[in-house]
C-alpha positions as CSV (number, residue, x, y, z in Angstrom):
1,X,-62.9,-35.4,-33.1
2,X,-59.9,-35.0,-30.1
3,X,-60.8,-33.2,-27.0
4,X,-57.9,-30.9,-26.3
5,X,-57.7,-29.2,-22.7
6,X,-55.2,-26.8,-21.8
7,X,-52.8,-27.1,-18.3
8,X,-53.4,-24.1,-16.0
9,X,-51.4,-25.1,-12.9
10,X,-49.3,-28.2,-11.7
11,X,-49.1,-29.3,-7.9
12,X,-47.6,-32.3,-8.1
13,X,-49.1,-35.3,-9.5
14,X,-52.4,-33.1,-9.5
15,X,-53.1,-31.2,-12.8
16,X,-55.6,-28.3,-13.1
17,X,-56.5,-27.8,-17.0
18,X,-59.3,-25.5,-18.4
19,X,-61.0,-25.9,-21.3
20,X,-62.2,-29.7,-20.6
21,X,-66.0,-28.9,-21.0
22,X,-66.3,-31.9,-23.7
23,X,-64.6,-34.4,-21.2
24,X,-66.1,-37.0,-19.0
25,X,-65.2,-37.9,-14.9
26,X,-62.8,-40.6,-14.7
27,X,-61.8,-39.8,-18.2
28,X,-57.8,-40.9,-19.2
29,X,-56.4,-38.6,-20.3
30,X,-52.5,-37.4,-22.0
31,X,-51.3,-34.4,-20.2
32,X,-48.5,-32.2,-22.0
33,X,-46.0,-32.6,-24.6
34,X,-44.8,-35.6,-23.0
35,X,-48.0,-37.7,-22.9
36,X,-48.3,-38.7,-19.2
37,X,-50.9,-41.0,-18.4
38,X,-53.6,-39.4,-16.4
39,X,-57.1,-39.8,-14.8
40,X,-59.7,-36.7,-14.4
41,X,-61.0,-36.5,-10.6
42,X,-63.1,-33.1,-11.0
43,X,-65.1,-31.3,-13.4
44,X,-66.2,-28.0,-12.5
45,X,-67.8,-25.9,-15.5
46,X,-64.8,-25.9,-18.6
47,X,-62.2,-27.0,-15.7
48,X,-60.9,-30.0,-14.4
49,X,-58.6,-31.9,-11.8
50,X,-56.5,-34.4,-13.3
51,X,-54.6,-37.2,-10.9
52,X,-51.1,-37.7,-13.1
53,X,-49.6,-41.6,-12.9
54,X,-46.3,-40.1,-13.8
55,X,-43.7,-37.7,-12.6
56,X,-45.0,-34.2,-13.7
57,X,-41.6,-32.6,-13.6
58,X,-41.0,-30.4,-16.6
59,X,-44.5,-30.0,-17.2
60,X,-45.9,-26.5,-17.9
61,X,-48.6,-24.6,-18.3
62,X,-50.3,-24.4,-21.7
63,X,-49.3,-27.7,-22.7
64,X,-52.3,-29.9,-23.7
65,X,-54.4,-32.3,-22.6
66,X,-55.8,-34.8,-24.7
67,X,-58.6,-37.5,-23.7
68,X,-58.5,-40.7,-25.0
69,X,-62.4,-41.5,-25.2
70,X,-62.0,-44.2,-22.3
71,X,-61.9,-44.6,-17.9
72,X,-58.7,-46.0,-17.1
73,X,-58.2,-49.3,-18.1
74,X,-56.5,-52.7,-18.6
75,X,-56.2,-55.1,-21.3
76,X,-57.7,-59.0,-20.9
77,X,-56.8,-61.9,-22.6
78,X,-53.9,-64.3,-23.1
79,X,-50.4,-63.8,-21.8
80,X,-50.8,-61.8,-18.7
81,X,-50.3,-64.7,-16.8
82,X,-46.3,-64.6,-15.8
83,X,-45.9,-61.2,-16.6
84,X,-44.5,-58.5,-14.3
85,X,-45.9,-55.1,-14.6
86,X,-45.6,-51.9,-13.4
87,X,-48.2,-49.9,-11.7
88,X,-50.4,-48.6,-14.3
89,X,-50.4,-52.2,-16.1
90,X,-47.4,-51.6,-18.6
91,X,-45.2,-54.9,-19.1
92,X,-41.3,-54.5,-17.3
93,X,-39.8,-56.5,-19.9
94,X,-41.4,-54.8,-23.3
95,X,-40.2,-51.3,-21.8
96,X,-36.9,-53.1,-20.9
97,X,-36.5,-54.0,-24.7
98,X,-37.9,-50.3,-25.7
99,X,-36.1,-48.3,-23.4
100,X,-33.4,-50.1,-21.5
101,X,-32.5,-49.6,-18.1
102,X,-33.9,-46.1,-17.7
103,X,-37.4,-45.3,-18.6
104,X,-38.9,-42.2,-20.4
105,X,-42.3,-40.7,-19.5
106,X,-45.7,-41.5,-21.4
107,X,-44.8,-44.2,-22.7
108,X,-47.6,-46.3,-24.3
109,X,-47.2,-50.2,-24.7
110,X,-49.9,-52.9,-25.1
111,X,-50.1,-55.2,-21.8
112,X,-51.3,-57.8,-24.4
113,X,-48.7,-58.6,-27.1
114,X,-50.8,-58.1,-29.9
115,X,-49.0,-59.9,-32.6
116,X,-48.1,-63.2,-30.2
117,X,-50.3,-66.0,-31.9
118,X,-52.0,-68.2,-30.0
119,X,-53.5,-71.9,-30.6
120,X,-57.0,-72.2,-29.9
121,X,-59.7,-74.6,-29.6
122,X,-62.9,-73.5,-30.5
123,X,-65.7,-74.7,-27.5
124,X,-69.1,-73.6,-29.5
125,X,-70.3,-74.0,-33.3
126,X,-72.2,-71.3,-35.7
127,X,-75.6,-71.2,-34.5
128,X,-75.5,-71.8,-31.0
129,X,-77.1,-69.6,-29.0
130,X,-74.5,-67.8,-25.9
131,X,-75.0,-64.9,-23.5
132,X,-72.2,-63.2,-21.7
133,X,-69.5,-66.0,-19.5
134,X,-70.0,-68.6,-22.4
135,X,-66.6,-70.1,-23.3
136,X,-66.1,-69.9,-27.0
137,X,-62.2,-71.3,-27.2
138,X,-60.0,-71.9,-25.0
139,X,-56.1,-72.2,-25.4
140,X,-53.0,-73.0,-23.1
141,X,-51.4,-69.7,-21.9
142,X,-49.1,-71.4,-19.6
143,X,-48.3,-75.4,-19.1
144,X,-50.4,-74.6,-15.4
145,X,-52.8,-72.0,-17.0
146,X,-55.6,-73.0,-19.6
147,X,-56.8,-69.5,-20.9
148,X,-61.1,-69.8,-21.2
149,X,-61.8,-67.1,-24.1
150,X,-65.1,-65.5,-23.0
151,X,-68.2,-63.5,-24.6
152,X,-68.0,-60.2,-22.7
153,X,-70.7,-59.8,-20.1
154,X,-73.3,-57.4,-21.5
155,X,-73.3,-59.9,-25.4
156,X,-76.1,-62.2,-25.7
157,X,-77.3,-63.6,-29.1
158,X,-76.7,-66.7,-31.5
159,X,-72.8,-67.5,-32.7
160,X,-72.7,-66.0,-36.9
161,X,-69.0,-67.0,-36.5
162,X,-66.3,-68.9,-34.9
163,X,-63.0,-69.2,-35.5
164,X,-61.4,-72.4,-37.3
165,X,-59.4,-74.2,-34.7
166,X,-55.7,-73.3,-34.7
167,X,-53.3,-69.9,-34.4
168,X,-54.7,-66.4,-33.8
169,X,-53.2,-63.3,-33.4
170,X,-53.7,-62.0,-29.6
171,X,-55.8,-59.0,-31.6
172,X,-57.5,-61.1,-33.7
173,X,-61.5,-61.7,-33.4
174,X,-62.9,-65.1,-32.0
175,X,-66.6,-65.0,-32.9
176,X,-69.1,-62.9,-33.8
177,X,-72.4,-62.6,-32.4
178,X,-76.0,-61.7,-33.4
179,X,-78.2,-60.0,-31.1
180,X,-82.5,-60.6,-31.6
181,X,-82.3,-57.6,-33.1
182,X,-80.1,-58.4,-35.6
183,X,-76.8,-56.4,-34.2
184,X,-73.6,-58.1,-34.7
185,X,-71.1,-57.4,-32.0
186,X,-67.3,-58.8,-32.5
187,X,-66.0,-60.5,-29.5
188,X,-61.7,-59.9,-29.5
189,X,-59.5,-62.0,-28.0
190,X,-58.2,-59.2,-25.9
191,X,-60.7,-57.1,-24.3
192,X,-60.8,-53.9,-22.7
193,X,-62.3,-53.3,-19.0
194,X,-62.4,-50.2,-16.6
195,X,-60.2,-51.3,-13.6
196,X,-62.8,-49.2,-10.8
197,X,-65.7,-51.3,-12.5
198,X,-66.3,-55.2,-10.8
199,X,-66.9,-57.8,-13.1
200,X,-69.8,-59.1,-12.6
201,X,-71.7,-62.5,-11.6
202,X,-74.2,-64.2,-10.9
203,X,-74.5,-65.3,-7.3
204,X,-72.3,-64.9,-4.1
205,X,-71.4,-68.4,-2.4
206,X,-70.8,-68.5,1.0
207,X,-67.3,-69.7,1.8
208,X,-66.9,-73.0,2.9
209,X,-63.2,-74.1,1.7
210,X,-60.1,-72.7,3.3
211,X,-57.7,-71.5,0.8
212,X,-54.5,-74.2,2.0
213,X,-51.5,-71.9,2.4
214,X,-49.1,-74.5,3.8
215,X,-48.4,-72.1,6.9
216,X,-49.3,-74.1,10.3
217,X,-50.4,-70.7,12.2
218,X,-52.7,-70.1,9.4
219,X,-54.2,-73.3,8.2
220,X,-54.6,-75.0,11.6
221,X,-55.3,-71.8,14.1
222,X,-56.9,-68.7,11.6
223,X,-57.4,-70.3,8.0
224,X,-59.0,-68.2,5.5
225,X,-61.3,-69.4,3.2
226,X,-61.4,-69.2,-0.9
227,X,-62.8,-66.1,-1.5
228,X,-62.4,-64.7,2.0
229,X,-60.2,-61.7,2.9
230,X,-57.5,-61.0,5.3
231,X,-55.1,-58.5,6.2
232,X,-51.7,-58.8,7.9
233,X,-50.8,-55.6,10.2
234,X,-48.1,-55.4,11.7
235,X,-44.8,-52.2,12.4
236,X,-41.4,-52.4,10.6
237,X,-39.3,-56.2,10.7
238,X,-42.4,-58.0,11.9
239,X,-41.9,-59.8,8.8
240,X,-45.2,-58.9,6.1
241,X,-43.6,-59.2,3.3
242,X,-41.7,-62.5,3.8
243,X,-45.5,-63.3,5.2
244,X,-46.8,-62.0,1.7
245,X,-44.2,-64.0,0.1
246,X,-44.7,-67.2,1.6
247,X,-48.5,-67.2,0.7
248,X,-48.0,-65.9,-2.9
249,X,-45.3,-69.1,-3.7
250,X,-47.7,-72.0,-1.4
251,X,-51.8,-70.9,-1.4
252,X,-53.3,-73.4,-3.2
253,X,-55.0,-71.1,-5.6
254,X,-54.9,-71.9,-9.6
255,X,-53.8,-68.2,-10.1
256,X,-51.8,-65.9,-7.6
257,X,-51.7,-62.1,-8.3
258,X,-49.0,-59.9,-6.2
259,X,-49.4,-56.1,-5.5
260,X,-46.1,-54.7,-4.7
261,X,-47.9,-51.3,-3.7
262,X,-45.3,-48.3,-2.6
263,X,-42.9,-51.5,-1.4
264,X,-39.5,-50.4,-0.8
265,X,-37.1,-51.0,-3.7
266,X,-35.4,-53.9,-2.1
267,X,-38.1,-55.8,-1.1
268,X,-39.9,-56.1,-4.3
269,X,-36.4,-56.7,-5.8
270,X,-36.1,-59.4,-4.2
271,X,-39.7,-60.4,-5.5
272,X,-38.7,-60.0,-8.8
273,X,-35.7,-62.1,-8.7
274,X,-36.9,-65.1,-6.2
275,X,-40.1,-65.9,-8.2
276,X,-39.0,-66.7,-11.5
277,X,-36.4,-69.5,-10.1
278,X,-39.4,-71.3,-7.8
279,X,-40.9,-74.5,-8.4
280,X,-45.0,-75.2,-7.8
281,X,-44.7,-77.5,-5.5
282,X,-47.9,-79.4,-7.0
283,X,-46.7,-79.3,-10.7
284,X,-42.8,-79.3,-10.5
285,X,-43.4,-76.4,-13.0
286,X,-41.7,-73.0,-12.6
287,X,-44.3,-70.8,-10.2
288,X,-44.3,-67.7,-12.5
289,X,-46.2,-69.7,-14.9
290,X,-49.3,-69.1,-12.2
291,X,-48.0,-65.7,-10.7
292,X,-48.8,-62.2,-11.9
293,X,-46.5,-59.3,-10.3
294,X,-47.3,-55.6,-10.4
295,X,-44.3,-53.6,-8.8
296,X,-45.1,-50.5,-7.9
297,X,-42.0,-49.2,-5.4
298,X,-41.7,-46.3,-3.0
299,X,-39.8,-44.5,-5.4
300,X,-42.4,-44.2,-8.3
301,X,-44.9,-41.9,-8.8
302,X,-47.5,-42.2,-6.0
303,X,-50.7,-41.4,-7.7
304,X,-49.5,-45.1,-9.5
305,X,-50.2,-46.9,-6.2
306,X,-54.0,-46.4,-6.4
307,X,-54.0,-47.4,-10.0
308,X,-52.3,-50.5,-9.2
309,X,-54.7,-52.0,-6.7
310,X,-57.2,-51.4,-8.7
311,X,-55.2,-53.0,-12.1
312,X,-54.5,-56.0,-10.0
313,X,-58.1,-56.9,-8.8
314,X,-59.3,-56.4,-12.3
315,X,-57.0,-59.1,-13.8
316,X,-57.9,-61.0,-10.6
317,X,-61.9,-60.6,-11.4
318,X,-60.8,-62.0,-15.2
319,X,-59.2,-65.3,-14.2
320,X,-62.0,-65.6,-11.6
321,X,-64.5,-65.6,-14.3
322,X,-62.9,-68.4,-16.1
323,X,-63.5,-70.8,-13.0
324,X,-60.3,-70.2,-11.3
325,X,-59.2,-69.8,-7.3
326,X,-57.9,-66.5,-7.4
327,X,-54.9,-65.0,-5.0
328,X,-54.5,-61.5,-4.5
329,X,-51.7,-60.4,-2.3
330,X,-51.5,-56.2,-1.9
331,X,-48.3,-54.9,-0.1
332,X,-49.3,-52.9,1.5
333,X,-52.5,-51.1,1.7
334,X,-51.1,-48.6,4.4
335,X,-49.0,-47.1,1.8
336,X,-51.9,-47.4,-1.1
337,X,-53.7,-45.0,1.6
338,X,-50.6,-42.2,2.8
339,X,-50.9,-41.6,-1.4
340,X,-54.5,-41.3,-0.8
341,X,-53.6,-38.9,1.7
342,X,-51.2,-36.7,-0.3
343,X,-53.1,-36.7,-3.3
344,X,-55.8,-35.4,-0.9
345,X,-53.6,-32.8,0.5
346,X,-53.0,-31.0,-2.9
347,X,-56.9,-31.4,-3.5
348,X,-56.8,-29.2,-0.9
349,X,-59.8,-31.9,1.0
350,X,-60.9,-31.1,4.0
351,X,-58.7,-34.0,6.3
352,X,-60.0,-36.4,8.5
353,X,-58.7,-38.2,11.5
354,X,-54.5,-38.3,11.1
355,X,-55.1,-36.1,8.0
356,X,-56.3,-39.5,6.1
357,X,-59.1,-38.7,3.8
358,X,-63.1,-38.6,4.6
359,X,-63.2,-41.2,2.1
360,X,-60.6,-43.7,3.2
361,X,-62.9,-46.3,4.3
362,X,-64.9,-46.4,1.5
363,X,-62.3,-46.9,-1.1
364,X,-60.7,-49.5,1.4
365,X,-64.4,-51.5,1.5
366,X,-64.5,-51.1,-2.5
367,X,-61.8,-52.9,-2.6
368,X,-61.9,-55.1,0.0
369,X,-65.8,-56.0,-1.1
370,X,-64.2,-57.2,-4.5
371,X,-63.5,-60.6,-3.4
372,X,-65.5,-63.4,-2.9
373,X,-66.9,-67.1,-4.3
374,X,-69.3,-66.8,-7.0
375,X,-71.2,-68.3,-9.4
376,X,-70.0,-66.6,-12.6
377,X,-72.1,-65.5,-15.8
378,X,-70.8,-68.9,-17.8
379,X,-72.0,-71.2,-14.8
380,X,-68.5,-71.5,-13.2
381,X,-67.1,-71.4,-10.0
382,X,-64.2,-69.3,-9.5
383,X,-62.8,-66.9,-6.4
384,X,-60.7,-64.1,-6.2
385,X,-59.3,-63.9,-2.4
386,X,-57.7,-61.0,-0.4
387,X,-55.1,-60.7,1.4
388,X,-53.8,-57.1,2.5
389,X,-50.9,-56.1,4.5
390,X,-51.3,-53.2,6.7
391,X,-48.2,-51.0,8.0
392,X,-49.1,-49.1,11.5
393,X,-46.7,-46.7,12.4
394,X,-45.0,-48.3,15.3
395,X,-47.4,-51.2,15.4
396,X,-50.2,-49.0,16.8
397,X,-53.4,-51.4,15.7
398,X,-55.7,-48.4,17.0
399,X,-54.6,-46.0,13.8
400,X,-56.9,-45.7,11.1
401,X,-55.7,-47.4,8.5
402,X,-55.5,-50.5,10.3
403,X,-59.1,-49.8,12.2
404,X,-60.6,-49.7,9.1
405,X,-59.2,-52.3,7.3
406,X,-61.3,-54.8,10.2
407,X,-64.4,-53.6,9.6
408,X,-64.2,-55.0,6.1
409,X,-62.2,-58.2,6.7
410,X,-63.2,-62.1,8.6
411,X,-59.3,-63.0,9.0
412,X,-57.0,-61.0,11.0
413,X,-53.2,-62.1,11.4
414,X,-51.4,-59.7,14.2
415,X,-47.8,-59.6,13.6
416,X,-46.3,-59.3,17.1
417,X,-43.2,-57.0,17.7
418,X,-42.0,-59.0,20.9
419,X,-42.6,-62.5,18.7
420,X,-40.2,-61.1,15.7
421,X,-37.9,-59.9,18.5
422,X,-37.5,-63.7,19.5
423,X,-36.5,-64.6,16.3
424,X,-40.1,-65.9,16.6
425,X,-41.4,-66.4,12.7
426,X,-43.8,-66.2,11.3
427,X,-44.3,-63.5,14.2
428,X,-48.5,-63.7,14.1
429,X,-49.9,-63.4,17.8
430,X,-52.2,-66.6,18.5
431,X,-53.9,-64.3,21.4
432,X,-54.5,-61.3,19.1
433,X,-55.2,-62.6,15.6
434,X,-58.9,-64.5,14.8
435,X,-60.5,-66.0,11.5
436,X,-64.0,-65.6,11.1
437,X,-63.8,-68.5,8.6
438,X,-63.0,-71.3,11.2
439,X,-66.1,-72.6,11.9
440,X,-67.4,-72.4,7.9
441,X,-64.1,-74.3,6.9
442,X,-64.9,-77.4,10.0
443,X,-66.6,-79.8,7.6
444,X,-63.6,-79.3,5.1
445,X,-61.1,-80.2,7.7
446,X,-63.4,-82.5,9.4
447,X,-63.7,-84.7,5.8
448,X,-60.5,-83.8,4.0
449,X,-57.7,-84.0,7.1
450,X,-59.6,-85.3,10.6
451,X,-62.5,-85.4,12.4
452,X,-61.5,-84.0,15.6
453,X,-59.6,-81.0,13.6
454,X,-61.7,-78.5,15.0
455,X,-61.7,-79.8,18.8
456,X,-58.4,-79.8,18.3
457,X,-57.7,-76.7,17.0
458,X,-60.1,-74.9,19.9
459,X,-57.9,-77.4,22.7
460,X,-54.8,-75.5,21.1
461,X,-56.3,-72.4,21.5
462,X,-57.6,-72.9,24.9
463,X,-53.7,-74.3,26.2
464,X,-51.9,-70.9,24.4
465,X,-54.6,-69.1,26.2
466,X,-53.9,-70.6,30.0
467,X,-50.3,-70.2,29.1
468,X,-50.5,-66.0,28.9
469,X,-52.3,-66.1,32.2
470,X,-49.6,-68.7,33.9
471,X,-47.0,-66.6,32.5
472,X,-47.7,-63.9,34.2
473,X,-47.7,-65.6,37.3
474,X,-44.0,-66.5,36.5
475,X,-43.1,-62.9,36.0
476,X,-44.6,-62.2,39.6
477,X,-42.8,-65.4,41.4
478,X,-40.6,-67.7,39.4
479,X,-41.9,-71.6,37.3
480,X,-40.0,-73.3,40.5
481,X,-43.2,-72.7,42.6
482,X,-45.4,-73.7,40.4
483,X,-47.2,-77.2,41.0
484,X,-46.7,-79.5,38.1
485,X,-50.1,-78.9,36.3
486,X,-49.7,-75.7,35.6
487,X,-45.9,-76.4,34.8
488,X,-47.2,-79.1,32.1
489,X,-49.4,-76.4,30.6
490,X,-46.4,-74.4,29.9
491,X,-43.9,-77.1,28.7
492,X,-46.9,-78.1,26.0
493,X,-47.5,-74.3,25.1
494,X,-44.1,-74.3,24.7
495,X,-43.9,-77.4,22.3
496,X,-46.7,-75.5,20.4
497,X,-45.3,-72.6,19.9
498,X,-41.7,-74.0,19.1
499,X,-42.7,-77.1,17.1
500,X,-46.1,-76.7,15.5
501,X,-46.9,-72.4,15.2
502,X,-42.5,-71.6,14.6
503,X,-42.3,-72.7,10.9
504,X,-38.9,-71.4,8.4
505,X,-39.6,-69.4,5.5
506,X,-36.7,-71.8,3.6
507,X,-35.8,-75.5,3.6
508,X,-37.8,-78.0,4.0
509,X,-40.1,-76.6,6.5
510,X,-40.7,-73.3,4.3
511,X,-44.5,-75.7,3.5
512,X,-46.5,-78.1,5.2
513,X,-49.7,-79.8,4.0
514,X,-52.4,-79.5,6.8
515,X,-52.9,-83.4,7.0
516,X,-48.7,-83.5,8.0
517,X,-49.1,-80.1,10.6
518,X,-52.3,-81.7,12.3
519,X,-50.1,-84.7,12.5
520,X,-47.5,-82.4,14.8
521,X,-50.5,-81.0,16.7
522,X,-52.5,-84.0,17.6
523,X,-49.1,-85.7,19.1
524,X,-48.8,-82.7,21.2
525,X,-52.4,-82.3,22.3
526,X,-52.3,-86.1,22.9
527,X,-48.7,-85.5,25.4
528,X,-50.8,-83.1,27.1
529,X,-54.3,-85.2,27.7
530,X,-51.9,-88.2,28.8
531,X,-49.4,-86.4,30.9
532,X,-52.2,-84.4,32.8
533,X,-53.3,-87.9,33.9
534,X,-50.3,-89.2,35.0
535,X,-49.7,-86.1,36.7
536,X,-53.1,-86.0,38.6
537,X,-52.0,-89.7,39.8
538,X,-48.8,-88.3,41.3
539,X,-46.3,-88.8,38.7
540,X,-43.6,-86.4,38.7
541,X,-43.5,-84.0,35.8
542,X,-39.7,-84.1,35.2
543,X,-40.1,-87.8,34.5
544,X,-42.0,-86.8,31.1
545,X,-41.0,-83.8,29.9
546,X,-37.3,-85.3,29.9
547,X,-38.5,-88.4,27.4
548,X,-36.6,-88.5,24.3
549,X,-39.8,-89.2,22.3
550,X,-41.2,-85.8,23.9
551,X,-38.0,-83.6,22.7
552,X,-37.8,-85.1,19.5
553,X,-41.4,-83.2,18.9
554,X,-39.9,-80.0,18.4
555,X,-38.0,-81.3,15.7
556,X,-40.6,-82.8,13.4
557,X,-41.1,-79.4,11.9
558,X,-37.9,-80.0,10.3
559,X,-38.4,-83.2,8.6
560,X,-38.3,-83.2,5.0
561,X,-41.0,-84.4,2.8
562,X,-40.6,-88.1,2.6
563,X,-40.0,-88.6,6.2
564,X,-43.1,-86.8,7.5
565,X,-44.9,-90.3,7.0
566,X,-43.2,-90.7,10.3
567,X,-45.0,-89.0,12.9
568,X,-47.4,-92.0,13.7
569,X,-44.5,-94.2,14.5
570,X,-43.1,-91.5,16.9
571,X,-46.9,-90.9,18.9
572,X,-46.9,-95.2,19.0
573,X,-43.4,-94.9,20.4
574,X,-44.0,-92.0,23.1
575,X,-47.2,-94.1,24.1
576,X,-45.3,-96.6,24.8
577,X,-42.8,-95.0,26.8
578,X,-45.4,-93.1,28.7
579,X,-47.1,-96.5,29.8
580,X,-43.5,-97.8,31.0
581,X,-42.9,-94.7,33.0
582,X,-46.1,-94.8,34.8
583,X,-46.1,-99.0,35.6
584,X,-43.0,-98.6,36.8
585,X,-44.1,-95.4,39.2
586,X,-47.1,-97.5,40.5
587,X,-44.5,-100.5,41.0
588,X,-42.8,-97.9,43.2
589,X,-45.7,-97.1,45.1
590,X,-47.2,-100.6,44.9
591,X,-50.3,-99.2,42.8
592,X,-52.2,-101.6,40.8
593,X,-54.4,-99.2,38.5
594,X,-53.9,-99.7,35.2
595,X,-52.1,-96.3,32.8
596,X,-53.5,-96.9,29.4
């Protein structure tokens, strides 16, 4: 029997409707003549308060509201991956091909294609006994993308039927199973799950690999781990989104899934025109065929932005529970929360600080809390990590969007307004920023790229740190004065910043493997440990800084790929050069102490 509601007042994207008595909280519903897409927030007696995903203008009272027996949901299974979708989960291109350039309102298309047919592989045989996470078939959804085919979590009980190996409709059923009591549940290719629900797993894994993201600053100062979360704060042209962008095309995660929430409609644009002409740099392959996009601009309706964080961690939990490294990228979180913030408004909620809601950090830790490493139900190992950008209004780290965001994060990267100024990119503040993840990740670097990778990384740290304090000593009085110690700790801060933590968002430079950047680091670190010998033994300062080997450092970033094999040759070069300098200073002096 159809629950049918009736509209009593519209404010917005909030819908009051009476006679609702028969519905359930969290409840999709249809609202009006016109179908839009909705989700009830309130019931009080027969009434309720519907949020609205869609524009409501036009809509009048007396129209009807219609449930649809489910929460809001998305669709699961084969052919998501490579899709672009808008920000309640409907495919761009099928509403492209349905409705052209212009879209109507409550429009209903499957984000599956249900009559695609798909090859699949059976995994398990009649009579095997399976419980929720087992892989029944699996099939290729993309040439970098093998689809795992699942029994739902929740379905436990001995296989009664498989199918034969070979095509399937997206809609068709895969097996069938038999509970101990005799209950037969269907298991779909495509499933259905509630987007505010987590999937669940067995057992959280502590993180101990970084998630490689080919960005020096990141992966040598504050790398985040697989399953970890970070956000990226930062005001207007500190460069988030080109940020965002350059982890979505280079993290080294099987699956990436970008969130363009309440974007500006140029940015995301650009999004949706750049990613389908990259190439994986570890396949050759196009990278769409491992990207998922949800755009969801400024323009559309904001109630949408809430339902697309939550559309995109769901799909993100799904490929997680196959076994895969996960990459969620969600731009940006600040304007997820101002819709928060209107919607509460015309809820009429009391407000809390900078009329956010009470609830803001809540639904920020819900979200946040989604990620992780796990163990999944089917004995896997899969992780969905976060990474949020966060616009303060005029960079202000103290306002609550941004405050709250780092009481739920372990990786914070602090765009720097002064830094952008420079031309200074990407613009993250090695004095502000941290990574809770550093010392978990040591053993990885220590095995997979060098031993001293973490003493390294903490000298580097240590140099950028001495540098802010001499600087201001050269705002007070001038470098000339300065003795040559303190003169080298600039110069080499100064090589750091400009030829290790600068890196081009284009060209060849746009990635570099961590084994290559530690290569760029360790020459400079190694300048430094030399030169502040030489210098304690009275050799002038100008004398090394003005080495060719030493300038050519600043270039290295700019290498391409085949000549970053190089870098050794160079460090063997500039020790060689160093050792001439100093015997032929001690000659001077008639010295006889040996340089190496």
């Amino acid at each position: 029997m159809e629950h049918v509601g009736t509209v009593m007042a519209v404010n917005g994207p909030v819908v009051r409707a009476r006679g609702m008595g028969s519905f359930a909280m969290r409840e999709m519903v249809r609202v009006g003549e016109g179908g839009f897409i909705g989700e009830i927030l309130r019931m009080d007696g027969d009434e309720a308060t519907i949020q609205v995903y869609e524009e409501t203008q036009g809509l009048r009272t007396g129209e009807p509201v219609r449930g649809t027996g489910e929460s809001l949901s998305v669709s699961l299974g084969p052919g998501l991956a490579g899709q672009i979708f808008d920000g309640i989960g409907r495919p761009l291109a099928t509403l492209l091909a349905q409705e052209g350039t212009f879209l109507g309102r409550g429009l209903v298309v499957p984000q599956v294609d249900p009559a695609k047919i798909w090859e699949l592989k059976p995994r398990v045989h009649v009579g095997d006994a399976v419980s929720g996470g087992t892989i029944l078939a699996v099939l290729q959804e993309t040439p970098l993308l093998e689809h795992r085919v699942q029994v739902p979590p929740g379905v436990e009980g001995e296989i009664v039927f498989i199918v034969p190996e070979g095509p399937l409709r997206a809609d068709g059923v895969v097996a069938r199973v038999r509970d101990p009591r005799g209950r037969e549940t269907e298991v779909p290719l495509t499933t259905r799950w509630p987007v505010r629900v987590p999937r669940p797993y067995r057992t959280r894994l502590l993180p101990r690999e970084p998630l490689i993201t080919g960005q020096r600053v990141i992966d040598g100062l504050f790398p985040l781990a697989k399953g970890g979360v970070a956000a990226i704060p930062g005001g207007f042209g500190t460069g988030k989104t080109v940020t965002q962008h350059q982890l979505a095309k280079w993290s080294a995660a099987h699956l990436v899934v970008y969130i363009g929430c309440g974007e500006r409609g140029n940015e995301m644009t650009d999004v949706l025109e750049e990613f389908p002409h990259l190439e994986d740099p570890r396949s050759g392959r196009p990278l769409m065929e491992r990207t998922i996009l949800i755009a969801n601009t400024s323009n559309m309706p904001v109630a949408a932005r809430e339902a697309s964080i939550y559309t995109g961690i769901t799909i993100a939990e799904y490929y997680r529970d196959m076994g895969y490294d996960v990459a969620l990228m969600a731009d940006s979180t600040s304007r997820w929360a101002e819709a928060l913030r209107e919607l509460s408004g015309r809820l009429e909620e009391i407000p809390a600080e900078e009329g956010f809601p009470a609830y803001l950090p809540t639904r920020l830790g819900e979200f946040y809390e989604r990620a992780g490493r796990v163990d999944t139900l089917g004995g896997e190992q899969g992780s969905v990590s976060i990474i949020g950008a966060v616009s303060p209004p005029g960079g202000d780290f103290t306002e609550p969007v941004t405050r709250h965001t780092k009481r739920f994060i372990r990786c914070f990267w602090a765009l720097d307004k002064g830094l952008a100024n420079a031309r200074h990119f990407p613009a993250i503040s090695w004095l502000e920023s941290y990574s809770e993840y550093a010392r978990e990740v040591e053993e990885w670097f220590a095995t997979h790229v060098d031993p001293r990778f973490a003493a390294r990384r903490d000298q580097a740290r240590a140099l950028l740190a001495e540098d802010e304090k001499v600087q201001q000593i050269i705002r007070l009085v001038g470098e000339d004065v300065l003795p040559d110690d303190q003169r080298l700790t600039v110069f080499c801060a100064f090589l750091i910043k400009n030829g290790y933590l600068q890196q081009s968002a284009f060209g060849a430079d746009s990635y570099y493997p961590p084994e290559a950047a530690f290569g760029i680091l360790d020459l400079i670190l190694h300048f430094l440990d030399k030169a502040r010998e030489m210098v304690k033994r009275g050799v002038p300062l100008s004398l090394l800084t003005d080495l060719e080997e030493v300038l050519a450092i600043t270039h290295l970033r700019e290498l391409p790929e085949d000549q970053r094999g190089s870098i050794p040759a160079l460090k063997a070069r500039l020790d060689a050069r160093l050792d001439k300098v100093g015997l032929e200073r001690m000659a001077k002096s008639g010295g006889t102490t040996s340089w190496r």
